[in-house]
C-alpha positions as CSV (number, residue, x, y, z in Angstrom):
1,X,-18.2,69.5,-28.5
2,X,-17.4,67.1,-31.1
3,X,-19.8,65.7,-34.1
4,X,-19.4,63.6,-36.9
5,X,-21.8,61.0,-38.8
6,X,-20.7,57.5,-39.8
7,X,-22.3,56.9,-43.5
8,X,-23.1,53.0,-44.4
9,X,-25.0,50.1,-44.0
10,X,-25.7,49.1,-40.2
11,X,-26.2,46.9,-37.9
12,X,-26.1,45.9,-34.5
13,X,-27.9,43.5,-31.5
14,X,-29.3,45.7,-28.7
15,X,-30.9,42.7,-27.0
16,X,-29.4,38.9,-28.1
17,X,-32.8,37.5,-29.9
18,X,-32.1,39.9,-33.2
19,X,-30.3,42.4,-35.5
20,X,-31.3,45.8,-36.1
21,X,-30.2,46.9,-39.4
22,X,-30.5,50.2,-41.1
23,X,-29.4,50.5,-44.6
24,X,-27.3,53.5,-46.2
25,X,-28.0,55.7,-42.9
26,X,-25.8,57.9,-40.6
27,X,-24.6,57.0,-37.0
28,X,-24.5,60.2,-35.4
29,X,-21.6,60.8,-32.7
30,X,-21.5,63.2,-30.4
31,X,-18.2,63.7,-27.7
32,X,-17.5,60.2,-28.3
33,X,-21.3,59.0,-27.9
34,X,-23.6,57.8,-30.3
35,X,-26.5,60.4,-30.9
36,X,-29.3,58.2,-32.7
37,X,-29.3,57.0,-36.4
38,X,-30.7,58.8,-38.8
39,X,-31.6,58.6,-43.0
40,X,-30.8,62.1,-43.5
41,X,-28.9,64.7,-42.1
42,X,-30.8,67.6,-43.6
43,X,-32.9,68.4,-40.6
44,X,-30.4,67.6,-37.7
45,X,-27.8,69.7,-35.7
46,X,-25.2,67.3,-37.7
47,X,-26.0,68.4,-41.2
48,X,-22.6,70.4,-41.4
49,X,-20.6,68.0,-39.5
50,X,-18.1,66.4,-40.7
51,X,-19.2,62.8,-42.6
52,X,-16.8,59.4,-43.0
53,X,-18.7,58.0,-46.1
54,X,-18.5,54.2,-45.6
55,X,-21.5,53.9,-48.3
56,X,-22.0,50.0,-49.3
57,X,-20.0,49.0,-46.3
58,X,-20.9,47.0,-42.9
59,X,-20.8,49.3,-39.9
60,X,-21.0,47.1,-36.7
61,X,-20.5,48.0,-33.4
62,X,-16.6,47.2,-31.7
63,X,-16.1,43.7,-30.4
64,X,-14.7,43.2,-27.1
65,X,-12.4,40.3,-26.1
66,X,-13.1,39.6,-22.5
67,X,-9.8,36.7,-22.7
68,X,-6.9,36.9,-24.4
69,X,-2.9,36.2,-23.2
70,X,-0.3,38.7,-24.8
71,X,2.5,36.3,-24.6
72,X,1.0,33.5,-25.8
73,X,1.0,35.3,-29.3
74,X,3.5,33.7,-31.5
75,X,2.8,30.2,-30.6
76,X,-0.9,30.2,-31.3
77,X,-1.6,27.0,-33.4
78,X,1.0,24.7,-31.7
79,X,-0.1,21.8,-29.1
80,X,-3.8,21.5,-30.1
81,X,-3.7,17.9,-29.6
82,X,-3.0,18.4,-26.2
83,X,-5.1,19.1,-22.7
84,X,-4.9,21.7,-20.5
85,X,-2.4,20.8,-17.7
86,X,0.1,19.0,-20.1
87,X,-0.2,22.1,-22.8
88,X,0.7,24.6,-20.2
89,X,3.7,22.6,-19.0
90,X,4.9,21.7,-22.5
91,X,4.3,25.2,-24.4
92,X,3.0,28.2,-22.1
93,X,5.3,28.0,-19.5
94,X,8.3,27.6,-21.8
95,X,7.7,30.4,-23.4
96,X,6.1,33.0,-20.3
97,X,9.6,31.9,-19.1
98,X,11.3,33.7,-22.1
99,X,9.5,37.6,-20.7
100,X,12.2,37.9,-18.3
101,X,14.4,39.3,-21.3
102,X,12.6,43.0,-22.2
103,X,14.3,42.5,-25.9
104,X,12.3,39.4,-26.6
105,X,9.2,41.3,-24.5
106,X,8.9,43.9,-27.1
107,X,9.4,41.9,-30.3
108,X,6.8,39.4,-29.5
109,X,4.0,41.9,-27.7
110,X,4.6,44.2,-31.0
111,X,3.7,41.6,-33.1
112,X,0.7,41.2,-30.8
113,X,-0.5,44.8,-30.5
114,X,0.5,45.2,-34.1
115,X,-2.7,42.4,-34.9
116,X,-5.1,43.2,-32.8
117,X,-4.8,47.1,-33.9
118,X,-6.3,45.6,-37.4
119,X,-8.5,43.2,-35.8
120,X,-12.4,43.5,-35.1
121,X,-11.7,44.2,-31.1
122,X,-11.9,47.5,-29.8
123,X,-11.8,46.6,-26.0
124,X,-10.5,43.9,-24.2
125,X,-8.8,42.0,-20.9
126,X,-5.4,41.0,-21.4
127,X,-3.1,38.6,-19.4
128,X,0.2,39.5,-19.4
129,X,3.1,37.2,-17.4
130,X,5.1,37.7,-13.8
131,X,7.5,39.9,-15.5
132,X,6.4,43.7,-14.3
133,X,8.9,45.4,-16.5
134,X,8.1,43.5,-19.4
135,X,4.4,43.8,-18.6
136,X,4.9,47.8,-18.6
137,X,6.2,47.7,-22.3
138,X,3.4,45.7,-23.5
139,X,1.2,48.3,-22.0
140,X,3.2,51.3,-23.9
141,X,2.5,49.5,-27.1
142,X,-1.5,49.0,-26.7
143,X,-1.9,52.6,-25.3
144,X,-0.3,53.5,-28.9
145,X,-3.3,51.3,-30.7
146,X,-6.0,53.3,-29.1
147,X,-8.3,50.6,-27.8
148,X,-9.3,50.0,-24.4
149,X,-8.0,47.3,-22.1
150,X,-7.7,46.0,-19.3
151,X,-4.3,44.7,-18.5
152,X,-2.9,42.4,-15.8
153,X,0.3,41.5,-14.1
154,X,0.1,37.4,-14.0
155,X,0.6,36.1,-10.4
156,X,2.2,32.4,-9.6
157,X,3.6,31.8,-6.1
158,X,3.2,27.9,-6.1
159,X,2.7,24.9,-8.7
160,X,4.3,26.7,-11.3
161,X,8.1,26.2,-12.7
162,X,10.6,27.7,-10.5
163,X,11.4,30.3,-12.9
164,X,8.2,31.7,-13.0
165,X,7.1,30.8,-9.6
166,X,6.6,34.2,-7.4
167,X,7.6,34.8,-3.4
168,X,4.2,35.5,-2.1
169,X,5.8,38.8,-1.2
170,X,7.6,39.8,-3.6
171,X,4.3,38.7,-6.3
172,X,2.2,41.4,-4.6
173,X,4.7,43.9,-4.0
174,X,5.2,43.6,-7.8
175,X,1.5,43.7,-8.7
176,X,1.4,46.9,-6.7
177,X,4.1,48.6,-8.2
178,X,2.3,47.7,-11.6
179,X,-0.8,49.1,-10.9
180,X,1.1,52.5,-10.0
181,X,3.0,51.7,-13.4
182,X,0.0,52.2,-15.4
183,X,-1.0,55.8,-13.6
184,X,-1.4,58.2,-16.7
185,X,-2.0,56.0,-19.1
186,X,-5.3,57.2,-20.9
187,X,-6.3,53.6,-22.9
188,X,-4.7,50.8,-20.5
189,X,-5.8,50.2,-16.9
190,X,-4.5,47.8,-14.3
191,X,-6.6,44.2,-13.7
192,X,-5.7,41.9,-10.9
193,X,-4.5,38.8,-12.3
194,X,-4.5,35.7,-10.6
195,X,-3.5,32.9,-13.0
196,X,-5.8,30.3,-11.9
197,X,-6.2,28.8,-8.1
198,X,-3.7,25.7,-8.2
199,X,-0.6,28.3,-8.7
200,X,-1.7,30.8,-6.1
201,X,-1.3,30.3,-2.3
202,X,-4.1,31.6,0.0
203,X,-1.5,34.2,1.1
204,X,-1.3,35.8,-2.3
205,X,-4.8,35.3,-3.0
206,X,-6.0,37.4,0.4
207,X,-3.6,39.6,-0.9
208,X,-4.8,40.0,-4.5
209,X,-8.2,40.4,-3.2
210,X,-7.0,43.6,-0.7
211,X,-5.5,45.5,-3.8
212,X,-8.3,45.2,-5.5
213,X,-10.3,46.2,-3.3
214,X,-7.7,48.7,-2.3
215,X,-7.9,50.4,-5.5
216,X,-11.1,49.5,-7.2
217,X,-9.7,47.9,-10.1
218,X,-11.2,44.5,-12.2
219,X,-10.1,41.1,-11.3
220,X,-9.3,38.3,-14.4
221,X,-8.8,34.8,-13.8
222,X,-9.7,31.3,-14.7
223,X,-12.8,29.0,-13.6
224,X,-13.9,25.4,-14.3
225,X,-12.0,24.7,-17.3
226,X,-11.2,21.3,-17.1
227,X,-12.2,18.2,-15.4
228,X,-8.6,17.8,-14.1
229,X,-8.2,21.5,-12.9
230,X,-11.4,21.3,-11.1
231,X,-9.9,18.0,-9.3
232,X,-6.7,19.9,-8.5
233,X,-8.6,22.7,-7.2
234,X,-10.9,20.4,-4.5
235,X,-7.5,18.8,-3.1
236,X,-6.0,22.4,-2.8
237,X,-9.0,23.6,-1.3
238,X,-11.2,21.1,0.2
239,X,-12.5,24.0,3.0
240,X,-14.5,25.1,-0.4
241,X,-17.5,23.8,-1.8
242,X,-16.2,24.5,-5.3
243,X,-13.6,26.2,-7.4
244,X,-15.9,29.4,-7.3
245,X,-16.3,29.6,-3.4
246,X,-12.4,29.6,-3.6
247,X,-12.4,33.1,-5.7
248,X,-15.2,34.6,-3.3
249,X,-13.6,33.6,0.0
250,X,-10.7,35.8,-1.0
251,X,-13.3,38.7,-2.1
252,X,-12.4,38.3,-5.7
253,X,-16.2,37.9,-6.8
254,X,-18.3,40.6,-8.0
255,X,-19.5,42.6,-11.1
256,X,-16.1,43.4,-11.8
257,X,-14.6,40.2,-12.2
258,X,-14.2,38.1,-15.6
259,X,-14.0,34.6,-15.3
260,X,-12.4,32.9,-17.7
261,X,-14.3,29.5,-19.8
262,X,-16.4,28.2,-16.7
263,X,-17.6,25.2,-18.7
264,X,-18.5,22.9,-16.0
265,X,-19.8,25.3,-13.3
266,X,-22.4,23.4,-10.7
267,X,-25.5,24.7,-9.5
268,X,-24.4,26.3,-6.7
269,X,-21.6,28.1,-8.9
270,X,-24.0,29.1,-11.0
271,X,-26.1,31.0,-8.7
272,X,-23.1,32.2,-7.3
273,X,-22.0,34.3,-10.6
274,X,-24.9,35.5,-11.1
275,X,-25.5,36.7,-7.6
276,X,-22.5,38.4,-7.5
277,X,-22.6,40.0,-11.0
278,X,-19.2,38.4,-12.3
279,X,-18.9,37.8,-15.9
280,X,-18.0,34.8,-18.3
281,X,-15.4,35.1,-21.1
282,X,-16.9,32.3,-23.0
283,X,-14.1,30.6,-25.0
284,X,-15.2,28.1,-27.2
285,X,-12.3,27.4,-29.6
286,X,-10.2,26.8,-27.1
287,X,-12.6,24.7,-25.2
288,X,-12.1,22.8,-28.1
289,X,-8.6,22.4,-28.7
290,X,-7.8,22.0,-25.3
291,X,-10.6,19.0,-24.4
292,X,-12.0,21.0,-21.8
293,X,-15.4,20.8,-23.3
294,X,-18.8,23.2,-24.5
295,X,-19.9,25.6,-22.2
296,X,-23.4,25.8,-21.7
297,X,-23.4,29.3,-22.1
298,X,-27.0,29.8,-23.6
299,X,-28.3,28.6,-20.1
300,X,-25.8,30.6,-18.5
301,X,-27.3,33.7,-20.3
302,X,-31.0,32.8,-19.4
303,X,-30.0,32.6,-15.6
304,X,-29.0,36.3,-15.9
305,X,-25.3,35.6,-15.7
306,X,-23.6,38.0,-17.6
307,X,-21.3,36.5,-20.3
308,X,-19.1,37.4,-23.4
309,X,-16.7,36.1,-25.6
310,X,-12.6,35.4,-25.4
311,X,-10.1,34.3,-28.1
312,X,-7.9,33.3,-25.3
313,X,-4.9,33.1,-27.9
314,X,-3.1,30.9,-27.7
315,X,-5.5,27.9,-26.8
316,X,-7.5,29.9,-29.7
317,X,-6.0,30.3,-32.4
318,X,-6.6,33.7,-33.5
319,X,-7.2,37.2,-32.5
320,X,-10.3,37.4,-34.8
321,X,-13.1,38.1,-32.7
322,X,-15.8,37.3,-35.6
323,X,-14.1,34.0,-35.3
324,X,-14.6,33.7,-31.9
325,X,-18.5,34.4,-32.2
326,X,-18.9,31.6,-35.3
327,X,-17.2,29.2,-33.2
328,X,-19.6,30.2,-29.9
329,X,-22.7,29.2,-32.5
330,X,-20.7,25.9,-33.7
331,X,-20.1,24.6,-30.5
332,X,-23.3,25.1,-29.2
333,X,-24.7,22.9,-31.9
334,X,-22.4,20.1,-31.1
335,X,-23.2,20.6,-27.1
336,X,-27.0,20.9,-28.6
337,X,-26.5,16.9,-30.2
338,X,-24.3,15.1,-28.1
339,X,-25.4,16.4,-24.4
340,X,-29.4,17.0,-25.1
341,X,-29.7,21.0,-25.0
342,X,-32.7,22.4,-26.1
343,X,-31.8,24.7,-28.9
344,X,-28.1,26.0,-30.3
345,X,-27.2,29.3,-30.1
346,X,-28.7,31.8,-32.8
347,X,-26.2,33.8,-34.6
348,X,-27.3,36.9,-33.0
349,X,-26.8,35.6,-29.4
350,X,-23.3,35.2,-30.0
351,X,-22.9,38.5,-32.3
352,X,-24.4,40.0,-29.0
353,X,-21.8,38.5,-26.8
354,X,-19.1,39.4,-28.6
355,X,-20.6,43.1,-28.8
356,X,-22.9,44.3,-26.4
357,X,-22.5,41.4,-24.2
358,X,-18.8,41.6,-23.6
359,X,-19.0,44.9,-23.8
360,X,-21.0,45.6,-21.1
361,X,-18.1,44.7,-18.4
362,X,-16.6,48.5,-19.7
363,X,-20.1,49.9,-19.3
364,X,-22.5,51.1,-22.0
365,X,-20.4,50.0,-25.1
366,X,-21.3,47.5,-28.0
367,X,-24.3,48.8,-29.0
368,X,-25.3,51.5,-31.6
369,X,-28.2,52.5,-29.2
370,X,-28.3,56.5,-28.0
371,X,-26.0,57.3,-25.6
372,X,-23.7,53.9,-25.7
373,X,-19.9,54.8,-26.5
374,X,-19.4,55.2,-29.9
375,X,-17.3,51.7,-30.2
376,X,-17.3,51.0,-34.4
377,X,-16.0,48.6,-37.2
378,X,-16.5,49.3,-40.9
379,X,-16.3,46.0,-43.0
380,X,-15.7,45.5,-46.7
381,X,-17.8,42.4,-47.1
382,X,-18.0,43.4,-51.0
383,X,-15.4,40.2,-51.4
384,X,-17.4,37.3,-50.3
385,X,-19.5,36.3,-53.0
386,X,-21.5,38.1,-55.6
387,X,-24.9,37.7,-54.1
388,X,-27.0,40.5,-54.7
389,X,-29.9,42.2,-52.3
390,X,-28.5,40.5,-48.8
391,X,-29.8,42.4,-46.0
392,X,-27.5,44.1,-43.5
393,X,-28.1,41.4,-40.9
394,X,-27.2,38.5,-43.8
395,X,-24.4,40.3,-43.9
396,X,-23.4,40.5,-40.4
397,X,-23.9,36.9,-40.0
398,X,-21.3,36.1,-42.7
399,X,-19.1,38.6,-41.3
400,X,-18.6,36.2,-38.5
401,X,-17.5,32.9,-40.9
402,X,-15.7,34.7,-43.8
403,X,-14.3,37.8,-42.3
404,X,-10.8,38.9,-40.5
405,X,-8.7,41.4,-40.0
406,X,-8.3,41.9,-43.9
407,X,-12.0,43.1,-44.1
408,X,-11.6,45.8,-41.3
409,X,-11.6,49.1,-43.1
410,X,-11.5,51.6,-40.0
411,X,-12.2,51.5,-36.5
412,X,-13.3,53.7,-34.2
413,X,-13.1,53.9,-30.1
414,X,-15.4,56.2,-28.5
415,X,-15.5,58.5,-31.4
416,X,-11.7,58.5,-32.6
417,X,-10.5,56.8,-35.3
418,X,-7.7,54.4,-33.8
419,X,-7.0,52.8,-37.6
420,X,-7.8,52.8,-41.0
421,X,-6.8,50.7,-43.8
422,X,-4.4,52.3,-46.0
């Protein structure tokens, strides 16, 4: 059995309405678990354990990114002026095309796995490209950071360039192989990874669905992005009612599916999600920079469909998932004025999503409550601004506009420390 005690200032978002803080306390851990919180270890089984003394720091729980593409790293920023379709034909695909060459693989997914090491996220689902062999390297290098992910093997068999576009055959076969790739690895599992509906056949999608069925393994893709996608998608498919019936006819629905932005799902697709337990990755910067619009995403959560957060580099701009949450409040104020919604988002509905929220698609994780994994960021906020007497929540919520990856002190995934600041 191991034990230690986290020392600092804490605070976390068990349910979305509010913070609970506790000030200069201990988060006990016990085999990678958190074992309450406590003011003093005198009376406790812990009071000879050992202690990481993060006095006058922010402990928060890990944030998980439930979107993000590995090879979209090293242009993030570029073609923000742009939509969807005609940003994926004039950067993303020139560059996915570039994976083929393992050399140019590793130096570009180092520098990814290299950033988000430092960054706030402790879990997340990643999008790789076609490439399988390149795809294996990037998973080598985020086993080495320690953090938990889901990683997937991009499939295209149609409506793609022809250097990344797949034979149905050969696209599965490939995807199979991958999954077997990633036997042993401890931090990284497999994800089935269609890239979205308009560039994969029926074929491949009844194919996708079979592995992952076959082997009990996630499913990541893309849903109701754009206006223009969701046109593309009913001429495809006009035997579907909607882009979501698509993913469900081929059995790619259910609790352990993340779909990607959904920021124009109907009624129907709406009910749909939340009957069948699949989560959003809600995305708002790149929402924005891409034209697609603001997600609804309050309504989503008071529907009962389960939703997080994404970065979705490179259409966001960073890997900083406190960015991510700032920008989920922000945009829900614009949707709030221009299309009549009720209320924005309060800061700690999108601290949960990012946390306990997103967190949730990898079980009981981003929350300090007993029992959940013991998923932590320590913060040095002592930077922002002398104000004096701010309470831990205060601090929390300015985490999320003035903090990055130069703030994270330490982090720890389910009880190990997978980095700290030297």
């Amino acid at each position: 059995m191991t034990k230690f005690a986290l020392k600092g200032d804490i605070a976390f978002t068990s349910t979305p309405g509010t913070f609970e803080v506790f000030e200069n306390s201990y988060i006990l851990c016990r085999d990678g678990r958190c074992a309450g919180i406590v003011k003093d270890l005198a009376d406790t089984e812990f009071k000879n354990s050992t202690i990481h003394d993060y006095s006058g720091k922010l402990i928060v729980p890990g944030f998980t990114d439930l979107h993000i593409h590995a090879p979209q790293f090293l242009f993030r920023g570029m073609g923000m002026d742009l939509p969807l379709l005609e940003w994926l034909n004039t950067y993303t695909f020139p560059i996915e095309e570039k994976f083929a060459d393992t050399d140019y693989a590793r130096k570009s997914y180092t520098a990814f796995a290299d950033q988000l090491a430092c960054s706030p996220t402790t879990r997340a689902l990643v999008f790789g490209t076609i490439h399988r062999v390149s795809d294996g390297i990037l998973a080598s290098l985020l086993e080495k950071t320690g953090l938990k992910v889901f990683l997937g093997k991009v499939n295209m068999d149609r409506n793609s360039p022809d250097s990344l576009t797949e034979d149905t055959g050969t696209s599965l076969a490939e995807t199979e192989q991958f999954i077997r790739d990633l036997t042993g690895l401890k931090n990284v599992l497999p994800a089935v990874t269609p890239r979205f509906v308009p560039s994969c056949s029926s074929g491949l999608m009844e194919g996708l669905g079979r592995l992952a069925e076959k082997y009990g393994i996630p499913v990541q893709s893309h849903l109701d992005e754009n206006t223009s996608e969701i046109a593309w998608v009913r001429e495809l498919h006009p035997d579907c009612p909607d882009y979501a019936s698509v993913y469900k006819k081929y059995r790619l629905l259910n609790q352990r599916t993340v779909m990607a932005h959904c920021v124009h799902l109907s009624e129907a697709e709406q009910n749909l999600l939340r009957e069948s337990g699949t989560f959003i990755a809600h995305c708002p910067q790149s929402n924005t920079n891409l034209v697609s619009g603001a997600a609804p995403v309050l309504r989503y959560m008071e529907r009962g469909i389960p939703v997080g957060l994404g970065t979705d580099v490179a259409a966001g701009s960073s890997v900083n998932m406190f960015r991510a949450a700032a920008d989920a409040v922000q945009v829900s104020k614009l949707r709030c004025s221009l299309a009549g919604d009720e209320r924005p988002l309060k800061v700690s509905e999108a601290f949960y999503m990012a946390t306990k929220g997103g967190g949730a698609f990898f079980g009981n994780c981003g929350s300090f409550e007993q029992g959940y994994t013991m998923d932590a960021v320590v913060v040095d906020d002592s930077g922002f601004s002398p104000l004096e007497g701010l309470s831990p929540s205060q601090r929390a919520e300015r985490l999320l506009y003035l903090a990055d990856s130069r703030n994270v002190l330490a982090k720890f995934v389910e009880g190990e420390c997978v980095y700290e600041k030297s």
